[in-house]
mmCIF file as Biopython writes it, N, C-alpha, C and O atoms, coordinates in Angstrom:
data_model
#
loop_
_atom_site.group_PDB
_atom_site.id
_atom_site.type_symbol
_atom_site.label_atom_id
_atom_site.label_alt_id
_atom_site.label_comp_id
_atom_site.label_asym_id
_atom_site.label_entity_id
_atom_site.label_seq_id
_atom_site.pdbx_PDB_ins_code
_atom_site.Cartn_x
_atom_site.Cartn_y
_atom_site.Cartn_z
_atom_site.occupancy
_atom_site.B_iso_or_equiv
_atom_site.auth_seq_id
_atom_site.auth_asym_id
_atom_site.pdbx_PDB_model_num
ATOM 1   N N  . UNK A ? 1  ? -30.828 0.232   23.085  1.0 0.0 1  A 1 
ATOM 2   C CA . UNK A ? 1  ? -29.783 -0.449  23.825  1.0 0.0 1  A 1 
ATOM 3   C C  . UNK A ? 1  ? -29.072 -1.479  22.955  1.0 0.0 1  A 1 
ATOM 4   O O  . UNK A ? 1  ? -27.844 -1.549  22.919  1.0 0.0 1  A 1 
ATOM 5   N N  . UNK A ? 2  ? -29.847 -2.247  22.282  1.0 0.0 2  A 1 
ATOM 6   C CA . UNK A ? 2  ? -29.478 -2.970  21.519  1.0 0.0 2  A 1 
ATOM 7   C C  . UNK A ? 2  ? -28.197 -2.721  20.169  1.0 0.0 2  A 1 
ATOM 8   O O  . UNK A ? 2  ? -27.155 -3.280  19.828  1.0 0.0 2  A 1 
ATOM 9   N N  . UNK A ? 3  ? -28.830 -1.821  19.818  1.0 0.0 3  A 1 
ATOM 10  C CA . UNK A ? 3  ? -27.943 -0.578  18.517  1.0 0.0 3  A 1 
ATOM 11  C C  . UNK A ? 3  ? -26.693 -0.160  19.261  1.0 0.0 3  A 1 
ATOM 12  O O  . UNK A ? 3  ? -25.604 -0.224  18.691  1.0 0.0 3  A 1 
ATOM 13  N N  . UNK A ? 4  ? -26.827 0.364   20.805  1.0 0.0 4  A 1 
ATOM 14  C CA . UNK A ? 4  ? -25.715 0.799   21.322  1.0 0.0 4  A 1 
ATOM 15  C C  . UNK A ? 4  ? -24.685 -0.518  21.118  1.0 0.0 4  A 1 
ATOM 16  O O  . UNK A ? 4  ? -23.674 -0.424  20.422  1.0 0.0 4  A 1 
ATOM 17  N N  . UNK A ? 5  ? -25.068 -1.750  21.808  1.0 0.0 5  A 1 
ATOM 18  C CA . UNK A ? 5  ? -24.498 -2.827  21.989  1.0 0.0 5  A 1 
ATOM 19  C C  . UNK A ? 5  ? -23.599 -2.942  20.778  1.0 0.0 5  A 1 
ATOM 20  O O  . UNK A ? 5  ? -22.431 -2.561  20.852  1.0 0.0 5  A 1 
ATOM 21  N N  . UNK A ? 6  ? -24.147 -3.501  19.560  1.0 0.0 6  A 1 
ATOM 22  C CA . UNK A ? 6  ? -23.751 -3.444  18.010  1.0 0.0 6  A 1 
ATOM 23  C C  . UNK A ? 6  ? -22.370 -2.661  17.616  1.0 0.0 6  A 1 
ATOM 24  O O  . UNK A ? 6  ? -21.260 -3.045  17.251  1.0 0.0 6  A 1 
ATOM 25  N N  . UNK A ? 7  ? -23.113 -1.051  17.926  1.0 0.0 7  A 1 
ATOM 26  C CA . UNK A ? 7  ? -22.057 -0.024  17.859  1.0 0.0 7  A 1 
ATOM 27  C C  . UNK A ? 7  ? -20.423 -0.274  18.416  1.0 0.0 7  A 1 
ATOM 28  O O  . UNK A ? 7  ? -19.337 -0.151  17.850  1.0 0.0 7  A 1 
ATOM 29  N N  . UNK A ? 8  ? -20.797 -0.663  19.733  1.0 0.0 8  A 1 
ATOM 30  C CA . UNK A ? 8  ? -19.802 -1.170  20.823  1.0 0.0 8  A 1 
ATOM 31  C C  . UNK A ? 8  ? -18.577 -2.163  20.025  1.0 0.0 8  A 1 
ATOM 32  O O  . UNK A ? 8  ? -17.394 -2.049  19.705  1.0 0.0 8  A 1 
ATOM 33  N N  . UNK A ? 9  ? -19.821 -3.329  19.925  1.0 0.0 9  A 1 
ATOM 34  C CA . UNK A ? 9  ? -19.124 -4.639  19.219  1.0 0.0 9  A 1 
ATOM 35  C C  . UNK A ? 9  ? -18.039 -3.914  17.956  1.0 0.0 9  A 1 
ATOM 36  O O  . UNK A ? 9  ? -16.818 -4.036  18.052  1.0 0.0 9  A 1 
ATOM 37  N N  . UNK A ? 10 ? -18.718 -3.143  16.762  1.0 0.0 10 A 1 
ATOM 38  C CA . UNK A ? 10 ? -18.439 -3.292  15.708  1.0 0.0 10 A 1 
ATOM 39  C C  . UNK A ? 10 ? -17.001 -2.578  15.869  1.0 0.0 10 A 1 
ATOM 40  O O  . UNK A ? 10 ? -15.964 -3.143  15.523  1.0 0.0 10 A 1 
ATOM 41  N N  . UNK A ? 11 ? -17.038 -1.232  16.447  1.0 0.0 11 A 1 
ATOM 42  C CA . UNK A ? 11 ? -16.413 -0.198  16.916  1.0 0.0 11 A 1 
ATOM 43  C C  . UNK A ? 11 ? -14.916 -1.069  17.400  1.0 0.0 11 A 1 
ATOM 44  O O  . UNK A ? 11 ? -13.893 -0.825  16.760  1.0 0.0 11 A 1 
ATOM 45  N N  . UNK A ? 12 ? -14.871 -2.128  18.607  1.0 0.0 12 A 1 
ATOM 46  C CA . UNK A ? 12 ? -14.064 -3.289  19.203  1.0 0.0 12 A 1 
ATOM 47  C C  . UNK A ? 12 ? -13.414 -3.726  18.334  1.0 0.0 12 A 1 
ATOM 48  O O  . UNK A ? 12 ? -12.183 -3.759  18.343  1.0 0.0 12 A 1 
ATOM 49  N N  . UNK A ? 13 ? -14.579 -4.380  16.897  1.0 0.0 13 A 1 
ATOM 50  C CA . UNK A ? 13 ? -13.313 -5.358  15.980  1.0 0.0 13 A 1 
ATOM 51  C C  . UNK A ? 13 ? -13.020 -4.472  15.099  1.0 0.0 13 A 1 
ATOM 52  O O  . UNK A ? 13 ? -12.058 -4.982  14.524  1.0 0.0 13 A 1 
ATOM 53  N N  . UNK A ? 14 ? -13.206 -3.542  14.646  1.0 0.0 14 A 1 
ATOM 54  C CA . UNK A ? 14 ? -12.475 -2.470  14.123  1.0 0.0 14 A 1 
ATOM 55  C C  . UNK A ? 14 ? -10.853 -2.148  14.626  1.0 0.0 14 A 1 
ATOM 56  O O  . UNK A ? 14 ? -9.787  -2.558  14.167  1.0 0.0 14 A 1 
ATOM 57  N N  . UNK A ? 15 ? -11.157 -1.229  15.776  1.0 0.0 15 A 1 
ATOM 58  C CA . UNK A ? 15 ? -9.842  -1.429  16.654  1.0 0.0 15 A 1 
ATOM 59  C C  . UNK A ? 15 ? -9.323  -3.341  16.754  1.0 0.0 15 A 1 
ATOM 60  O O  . UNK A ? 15 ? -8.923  -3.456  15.596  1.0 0.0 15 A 1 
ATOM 61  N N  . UNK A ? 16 ? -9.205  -4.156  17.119  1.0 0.0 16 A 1 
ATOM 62  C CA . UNK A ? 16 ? -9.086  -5.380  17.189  1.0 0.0 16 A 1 
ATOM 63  C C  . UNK A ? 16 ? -8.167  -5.816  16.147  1.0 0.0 16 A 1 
ATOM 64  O O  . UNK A ? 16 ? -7.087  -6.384  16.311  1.0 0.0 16 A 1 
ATOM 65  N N  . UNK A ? 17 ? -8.867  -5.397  14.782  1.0 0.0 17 A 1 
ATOM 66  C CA . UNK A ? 17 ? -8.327  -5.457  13.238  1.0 0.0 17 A 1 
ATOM 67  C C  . UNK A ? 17 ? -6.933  -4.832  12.934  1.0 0.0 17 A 1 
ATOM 68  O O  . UNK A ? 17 ? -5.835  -5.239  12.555  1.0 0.0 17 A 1 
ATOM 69  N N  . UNK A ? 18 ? -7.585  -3.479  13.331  1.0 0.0 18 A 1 
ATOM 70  C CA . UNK A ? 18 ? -6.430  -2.436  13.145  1.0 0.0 18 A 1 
ATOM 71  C C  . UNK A ? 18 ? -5.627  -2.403  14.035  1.0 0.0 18 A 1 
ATOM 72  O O  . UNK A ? 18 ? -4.754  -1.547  13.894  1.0 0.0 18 A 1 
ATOM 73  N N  . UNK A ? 19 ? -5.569  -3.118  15.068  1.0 0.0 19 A 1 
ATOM 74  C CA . UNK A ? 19 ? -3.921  -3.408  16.213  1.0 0.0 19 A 1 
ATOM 75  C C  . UNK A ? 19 ? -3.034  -4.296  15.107  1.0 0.0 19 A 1 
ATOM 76  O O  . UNK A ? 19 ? -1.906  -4.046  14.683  1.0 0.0 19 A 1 
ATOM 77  N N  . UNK A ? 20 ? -3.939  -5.448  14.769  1.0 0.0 20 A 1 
ATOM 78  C CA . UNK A ? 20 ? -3.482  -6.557  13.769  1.0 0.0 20 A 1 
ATOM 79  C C  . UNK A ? 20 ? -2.532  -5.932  13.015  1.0 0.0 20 A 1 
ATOM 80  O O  . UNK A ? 20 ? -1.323  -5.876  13.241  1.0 0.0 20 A 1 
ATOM 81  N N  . UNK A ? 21 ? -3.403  -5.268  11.724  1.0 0.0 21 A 1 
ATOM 82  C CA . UNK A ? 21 ? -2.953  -4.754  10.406  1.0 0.0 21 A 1 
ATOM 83  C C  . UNK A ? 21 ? -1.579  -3.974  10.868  1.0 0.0 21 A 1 
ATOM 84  O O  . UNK A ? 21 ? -0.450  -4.345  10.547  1.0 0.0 21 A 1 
ATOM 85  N N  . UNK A ? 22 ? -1.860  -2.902  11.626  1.0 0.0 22 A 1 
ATOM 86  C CA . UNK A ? 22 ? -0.788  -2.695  12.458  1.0 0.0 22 A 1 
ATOM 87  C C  . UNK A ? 22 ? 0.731   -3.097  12.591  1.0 0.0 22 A 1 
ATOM 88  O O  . UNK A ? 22 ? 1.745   -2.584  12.119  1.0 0.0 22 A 1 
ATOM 89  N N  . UNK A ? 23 ? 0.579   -3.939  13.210  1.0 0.0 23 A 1 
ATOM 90  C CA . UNK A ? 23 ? 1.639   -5.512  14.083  1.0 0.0 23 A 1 
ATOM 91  C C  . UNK A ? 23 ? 2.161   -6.162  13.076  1.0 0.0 23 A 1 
ATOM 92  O O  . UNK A ? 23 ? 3.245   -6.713  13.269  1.0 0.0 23 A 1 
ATOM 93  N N  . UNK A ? 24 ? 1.510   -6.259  11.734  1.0 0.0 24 A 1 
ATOM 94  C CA . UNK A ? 24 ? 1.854   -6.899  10.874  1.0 0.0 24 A 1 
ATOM 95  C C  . UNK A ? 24 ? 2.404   -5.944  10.062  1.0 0.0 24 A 1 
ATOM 96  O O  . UNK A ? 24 ? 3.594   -6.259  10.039  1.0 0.0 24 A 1 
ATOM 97  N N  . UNK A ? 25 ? 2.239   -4.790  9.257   1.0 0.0 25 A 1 
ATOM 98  C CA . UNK A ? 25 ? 2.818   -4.467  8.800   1.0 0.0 25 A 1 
ATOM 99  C C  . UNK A ? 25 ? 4.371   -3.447  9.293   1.0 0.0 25 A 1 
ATOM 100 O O  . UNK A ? 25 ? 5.106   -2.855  8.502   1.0 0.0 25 A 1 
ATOM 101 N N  . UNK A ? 26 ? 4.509   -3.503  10.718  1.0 0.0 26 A 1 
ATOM 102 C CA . UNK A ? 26 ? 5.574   -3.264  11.824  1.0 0.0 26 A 1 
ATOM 103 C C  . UNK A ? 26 ? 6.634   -4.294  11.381  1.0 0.0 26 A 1 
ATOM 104 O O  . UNK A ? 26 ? 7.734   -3.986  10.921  1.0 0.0 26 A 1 
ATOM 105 N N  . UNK A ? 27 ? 6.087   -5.813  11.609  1.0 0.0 27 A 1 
ATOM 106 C CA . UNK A ? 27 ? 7.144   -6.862  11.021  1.0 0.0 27 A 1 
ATOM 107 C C  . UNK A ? 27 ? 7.003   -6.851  9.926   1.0 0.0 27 A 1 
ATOM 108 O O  . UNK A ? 27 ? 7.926   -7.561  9.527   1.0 0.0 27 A 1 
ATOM 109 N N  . UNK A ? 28 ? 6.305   -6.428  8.847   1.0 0.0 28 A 1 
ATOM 110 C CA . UNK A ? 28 ? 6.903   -6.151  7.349   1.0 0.0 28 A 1 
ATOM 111 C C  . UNK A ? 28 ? 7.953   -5.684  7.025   1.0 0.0 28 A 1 
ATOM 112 O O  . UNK A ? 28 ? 8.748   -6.238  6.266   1.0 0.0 28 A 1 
ATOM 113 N N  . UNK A ? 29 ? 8.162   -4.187  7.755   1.0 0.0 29 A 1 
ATOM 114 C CA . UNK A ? 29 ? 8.880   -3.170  7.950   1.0 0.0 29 A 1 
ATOM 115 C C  . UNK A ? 29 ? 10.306  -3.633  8.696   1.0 0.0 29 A 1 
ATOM 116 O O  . UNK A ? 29 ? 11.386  -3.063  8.540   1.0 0.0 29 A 1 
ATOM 117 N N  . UNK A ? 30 ? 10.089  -4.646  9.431   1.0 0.0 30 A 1 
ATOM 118 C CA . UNK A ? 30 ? 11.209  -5.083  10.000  1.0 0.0 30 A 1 
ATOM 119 C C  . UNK A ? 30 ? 11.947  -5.597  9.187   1.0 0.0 30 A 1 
ATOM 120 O O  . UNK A ? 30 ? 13.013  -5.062  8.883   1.0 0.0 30 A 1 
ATOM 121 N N  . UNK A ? 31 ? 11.357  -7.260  8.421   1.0 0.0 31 A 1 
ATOM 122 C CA . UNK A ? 31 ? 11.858  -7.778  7.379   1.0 0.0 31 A 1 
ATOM 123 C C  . UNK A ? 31 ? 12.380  -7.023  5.771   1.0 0.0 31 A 1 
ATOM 124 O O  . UNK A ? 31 ? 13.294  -7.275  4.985   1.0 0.0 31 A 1 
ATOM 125 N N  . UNK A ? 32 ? 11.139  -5.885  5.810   1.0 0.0 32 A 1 
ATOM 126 C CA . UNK A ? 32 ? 12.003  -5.674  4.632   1.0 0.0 32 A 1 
ATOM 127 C C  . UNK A ? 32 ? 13.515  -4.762  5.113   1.0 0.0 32 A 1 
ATOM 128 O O  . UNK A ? 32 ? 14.543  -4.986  4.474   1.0 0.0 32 A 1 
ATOM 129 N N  . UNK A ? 33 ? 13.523  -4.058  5.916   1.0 0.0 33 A 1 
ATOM 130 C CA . UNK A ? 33 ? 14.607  -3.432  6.410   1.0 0.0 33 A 1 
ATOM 131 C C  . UNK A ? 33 ? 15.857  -4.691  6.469   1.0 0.0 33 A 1 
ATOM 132 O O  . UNK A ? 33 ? 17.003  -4.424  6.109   1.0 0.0 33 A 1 
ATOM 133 N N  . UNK A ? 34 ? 15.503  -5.964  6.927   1.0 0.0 34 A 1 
ATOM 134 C CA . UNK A ? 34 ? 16.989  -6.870  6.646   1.0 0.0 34 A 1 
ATOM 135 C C  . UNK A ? 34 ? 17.075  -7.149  5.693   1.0 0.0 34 A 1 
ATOM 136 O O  . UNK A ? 34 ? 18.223  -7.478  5.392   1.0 0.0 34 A 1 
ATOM 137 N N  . UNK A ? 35 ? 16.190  -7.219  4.739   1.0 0.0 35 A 1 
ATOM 138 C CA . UNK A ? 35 ? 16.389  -7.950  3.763   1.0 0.0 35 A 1 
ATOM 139 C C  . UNK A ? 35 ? 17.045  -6.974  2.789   1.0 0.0 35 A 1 
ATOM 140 O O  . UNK A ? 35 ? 17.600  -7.463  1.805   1.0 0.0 35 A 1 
ATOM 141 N N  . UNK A ? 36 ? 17.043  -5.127  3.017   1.0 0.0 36 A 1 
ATOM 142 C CA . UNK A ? 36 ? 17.454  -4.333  2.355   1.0 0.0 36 A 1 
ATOM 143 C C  . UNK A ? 36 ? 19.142  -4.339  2.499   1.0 0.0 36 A 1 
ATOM 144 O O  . UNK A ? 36 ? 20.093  -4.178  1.734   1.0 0.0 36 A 1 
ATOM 145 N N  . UNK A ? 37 ? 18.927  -4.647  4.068   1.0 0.0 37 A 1 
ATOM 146 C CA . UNK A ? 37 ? 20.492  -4.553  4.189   1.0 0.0 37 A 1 
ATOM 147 C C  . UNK A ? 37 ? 21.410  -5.980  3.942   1.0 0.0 37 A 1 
ATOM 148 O O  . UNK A ? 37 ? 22.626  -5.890  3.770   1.0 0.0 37 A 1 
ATOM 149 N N  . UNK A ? 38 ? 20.636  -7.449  3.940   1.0 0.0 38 A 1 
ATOM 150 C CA . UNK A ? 38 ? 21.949  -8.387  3.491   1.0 0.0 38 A 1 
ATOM 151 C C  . UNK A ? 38 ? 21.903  -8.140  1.672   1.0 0.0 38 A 1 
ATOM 152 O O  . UNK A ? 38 ? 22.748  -8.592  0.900   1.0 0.0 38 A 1 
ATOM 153 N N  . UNK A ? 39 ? 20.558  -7.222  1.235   1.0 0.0 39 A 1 
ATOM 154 C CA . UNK A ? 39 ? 20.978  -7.042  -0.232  1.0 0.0 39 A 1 
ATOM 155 C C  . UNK A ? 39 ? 22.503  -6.195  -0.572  1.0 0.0 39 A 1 
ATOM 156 O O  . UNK A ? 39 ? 23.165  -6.511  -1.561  1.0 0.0 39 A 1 
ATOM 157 N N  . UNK A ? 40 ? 22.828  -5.397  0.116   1.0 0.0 40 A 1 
ATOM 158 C CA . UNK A ? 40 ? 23.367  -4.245  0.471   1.0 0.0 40 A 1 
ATOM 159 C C  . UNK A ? 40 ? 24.812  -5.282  0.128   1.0 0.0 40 A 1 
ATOM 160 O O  . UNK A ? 40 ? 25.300  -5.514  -0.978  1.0 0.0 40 A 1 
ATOM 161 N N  . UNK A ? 41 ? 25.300  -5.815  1.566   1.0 0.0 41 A 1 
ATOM 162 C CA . UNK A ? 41 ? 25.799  -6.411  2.242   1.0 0.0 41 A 1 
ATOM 163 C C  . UNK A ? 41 ? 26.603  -7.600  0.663   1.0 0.0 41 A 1 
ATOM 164 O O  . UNK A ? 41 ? 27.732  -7.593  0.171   1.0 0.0 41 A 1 
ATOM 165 N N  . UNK A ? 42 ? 25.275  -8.505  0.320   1.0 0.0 42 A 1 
ATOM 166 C CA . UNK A ? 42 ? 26.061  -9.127  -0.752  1.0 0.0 42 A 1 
ATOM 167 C C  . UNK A ? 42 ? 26.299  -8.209  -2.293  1.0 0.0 42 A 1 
ATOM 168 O O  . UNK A ? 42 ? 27.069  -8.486  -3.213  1.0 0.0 42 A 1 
ATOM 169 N N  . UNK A ? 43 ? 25.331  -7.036  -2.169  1.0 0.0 43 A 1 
ATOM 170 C CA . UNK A ? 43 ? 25.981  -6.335  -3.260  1.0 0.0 43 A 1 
ATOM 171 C C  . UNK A ? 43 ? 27.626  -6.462  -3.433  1.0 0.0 43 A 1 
ATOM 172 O O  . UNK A ? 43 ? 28.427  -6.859  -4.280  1.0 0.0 43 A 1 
ATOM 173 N N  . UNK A ? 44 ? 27.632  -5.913  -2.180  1.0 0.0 44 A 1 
ATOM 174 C CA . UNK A ? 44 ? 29.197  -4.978  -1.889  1.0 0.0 44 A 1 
ATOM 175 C C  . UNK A ? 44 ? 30.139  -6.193  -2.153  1.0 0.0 44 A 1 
ATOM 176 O O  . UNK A ? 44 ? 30.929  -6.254  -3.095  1.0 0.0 44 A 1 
ATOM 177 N N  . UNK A ? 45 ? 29.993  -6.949  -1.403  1.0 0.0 45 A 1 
ATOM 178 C CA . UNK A ? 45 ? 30.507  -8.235  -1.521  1.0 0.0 45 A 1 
ATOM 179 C C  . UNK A ? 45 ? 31.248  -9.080  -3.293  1.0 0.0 45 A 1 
ATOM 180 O O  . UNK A ? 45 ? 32.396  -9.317  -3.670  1.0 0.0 45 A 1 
ATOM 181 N N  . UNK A ? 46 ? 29.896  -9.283  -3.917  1.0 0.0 46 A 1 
ATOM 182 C CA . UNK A ? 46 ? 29.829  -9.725  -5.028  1.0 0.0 46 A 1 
ATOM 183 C C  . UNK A ? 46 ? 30.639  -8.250  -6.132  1.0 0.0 46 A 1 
ATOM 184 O O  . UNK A ? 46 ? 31.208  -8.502  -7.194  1.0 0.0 46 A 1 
ATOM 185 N N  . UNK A ? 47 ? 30.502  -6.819  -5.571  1.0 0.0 47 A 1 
ATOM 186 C CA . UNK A ? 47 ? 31.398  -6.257  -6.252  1.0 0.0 47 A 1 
ATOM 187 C C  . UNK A ? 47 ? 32.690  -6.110  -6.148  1.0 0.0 47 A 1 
ATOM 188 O O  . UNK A ? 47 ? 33.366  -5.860  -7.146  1.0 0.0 47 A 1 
ATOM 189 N N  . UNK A ? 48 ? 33.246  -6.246  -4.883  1.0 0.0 48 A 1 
ATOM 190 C CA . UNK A ? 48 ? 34.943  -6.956  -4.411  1.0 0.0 48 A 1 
ATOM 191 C C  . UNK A ? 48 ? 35.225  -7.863  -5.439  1.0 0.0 48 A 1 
ATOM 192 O O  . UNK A ? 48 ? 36.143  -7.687  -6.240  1.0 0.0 48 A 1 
ATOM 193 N N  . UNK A ? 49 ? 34.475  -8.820  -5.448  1.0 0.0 49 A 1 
ATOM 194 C CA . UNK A ? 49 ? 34.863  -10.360 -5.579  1.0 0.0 49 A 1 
ATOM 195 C C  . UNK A ? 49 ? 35.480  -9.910  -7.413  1.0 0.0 49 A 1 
ATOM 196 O O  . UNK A ? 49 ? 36.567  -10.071 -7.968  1.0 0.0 49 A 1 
ATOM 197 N N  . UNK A ? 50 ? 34.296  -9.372  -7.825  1.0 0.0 50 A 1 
ATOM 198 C CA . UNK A ? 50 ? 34.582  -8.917  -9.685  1.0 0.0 50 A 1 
ATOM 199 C C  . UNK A ? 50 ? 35.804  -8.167  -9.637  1.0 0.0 50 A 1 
ATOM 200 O O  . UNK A ? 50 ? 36.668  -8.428  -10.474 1.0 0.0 50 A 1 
ATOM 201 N N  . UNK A ? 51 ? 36.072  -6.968  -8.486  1.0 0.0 51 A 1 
ATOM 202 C CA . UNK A ? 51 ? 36.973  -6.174  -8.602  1.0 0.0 51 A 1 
ATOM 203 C C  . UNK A ? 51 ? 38.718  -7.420  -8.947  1.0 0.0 51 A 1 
ATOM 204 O O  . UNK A ? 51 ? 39.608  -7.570  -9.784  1.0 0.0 51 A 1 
ATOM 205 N N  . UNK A ? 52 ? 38.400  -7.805  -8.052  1.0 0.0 52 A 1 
ATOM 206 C CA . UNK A ? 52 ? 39.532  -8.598  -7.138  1.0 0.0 52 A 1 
ATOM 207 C C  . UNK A ? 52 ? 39.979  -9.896  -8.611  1.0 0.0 52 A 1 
ATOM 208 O O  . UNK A ? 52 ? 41.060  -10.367 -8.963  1.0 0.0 52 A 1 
ATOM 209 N N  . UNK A ? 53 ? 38.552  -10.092 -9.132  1.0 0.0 53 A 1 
ATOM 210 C CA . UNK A ? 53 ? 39.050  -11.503 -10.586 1.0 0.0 53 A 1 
ATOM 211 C C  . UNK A ? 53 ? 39.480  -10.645 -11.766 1.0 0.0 53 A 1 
ATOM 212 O O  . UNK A ? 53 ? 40.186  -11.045 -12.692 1.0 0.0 53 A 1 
ATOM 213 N N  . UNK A ? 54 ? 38.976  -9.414  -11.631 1.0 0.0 54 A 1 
ATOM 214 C CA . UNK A ? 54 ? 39.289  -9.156  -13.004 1.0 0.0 54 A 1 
ATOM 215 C C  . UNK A ? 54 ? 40.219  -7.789  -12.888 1.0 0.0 54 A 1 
ATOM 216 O O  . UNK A ? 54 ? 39.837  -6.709  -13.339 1.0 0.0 54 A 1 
ATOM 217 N N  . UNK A ? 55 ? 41.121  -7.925  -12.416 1.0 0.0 55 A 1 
ATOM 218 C CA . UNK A ? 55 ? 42.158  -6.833  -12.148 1.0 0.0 55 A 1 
ATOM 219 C C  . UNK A ? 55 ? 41.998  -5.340  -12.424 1.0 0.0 55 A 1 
ATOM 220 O O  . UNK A ? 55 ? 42.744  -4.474  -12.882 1.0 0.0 55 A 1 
ATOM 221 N N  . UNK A ? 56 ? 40.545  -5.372  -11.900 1.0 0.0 56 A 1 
ATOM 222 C CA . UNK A ? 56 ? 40.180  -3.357  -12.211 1.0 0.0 56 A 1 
ATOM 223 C C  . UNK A ? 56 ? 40.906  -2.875  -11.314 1.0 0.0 56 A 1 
ATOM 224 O O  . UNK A ? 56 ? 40.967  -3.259  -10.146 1.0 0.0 56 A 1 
ATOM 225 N N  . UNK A ? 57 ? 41.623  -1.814  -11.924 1.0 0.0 57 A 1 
ATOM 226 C CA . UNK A ? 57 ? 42.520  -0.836  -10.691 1.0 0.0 57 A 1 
ATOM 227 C C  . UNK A ? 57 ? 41.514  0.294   -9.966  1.0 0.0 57 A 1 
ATOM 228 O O  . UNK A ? 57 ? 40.695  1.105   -10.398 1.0 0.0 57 A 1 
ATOM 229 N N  . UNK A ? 58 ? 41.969  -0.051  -8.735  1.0 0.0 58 A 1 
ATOM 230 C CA . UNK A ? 58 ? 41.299  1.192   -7.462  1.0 0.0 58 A 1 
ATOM 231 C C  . UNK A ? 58 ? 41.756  2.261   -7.691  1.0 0.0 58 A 1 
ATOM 232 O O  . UNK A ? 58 ? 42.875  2.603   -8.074  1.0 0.0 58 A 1 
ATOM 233 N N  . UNK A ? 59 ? 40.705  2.908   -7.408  1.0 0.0 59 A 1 
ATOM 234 C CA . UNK A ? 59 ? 41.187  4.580   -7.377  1.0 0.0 59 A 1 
ATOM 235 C C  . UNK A ? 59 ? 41.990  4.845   -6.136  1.0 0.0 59 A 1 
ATOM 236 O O  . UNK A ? 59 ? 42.432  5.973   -5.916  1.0 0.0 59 A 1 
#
């Protein structure tokens, strides 16, 4: 009974852990996803800005 008990417990913070690890790497996934896109975002940006000072002609 005792061993069962243990089993129970250990089995619990296992799952317990792994909701965690989970949850957390969900908002990893979140953050890195914005952080991909204001990279994006000031890429584009910062390549206007060069276009625009240094008179490269548009296609």
């Amino acid at each position: 009974m005792r061993a069962l008990l243990w089993i129970v417990g250990v089995v619990a913070g296992v799952l317990i852990l792994l909701g965690l690890l989970l949850e957390a790497a969900r908002w990893l996934l979140i953050i890195g996803a914005i952080a991909v896109v204001v990279l994006l975002v000031l890429a584009f940006l910062r390549g206007r800005g060069v276009v625009r000072r240094e008179g490269i002609p548009r296609r």
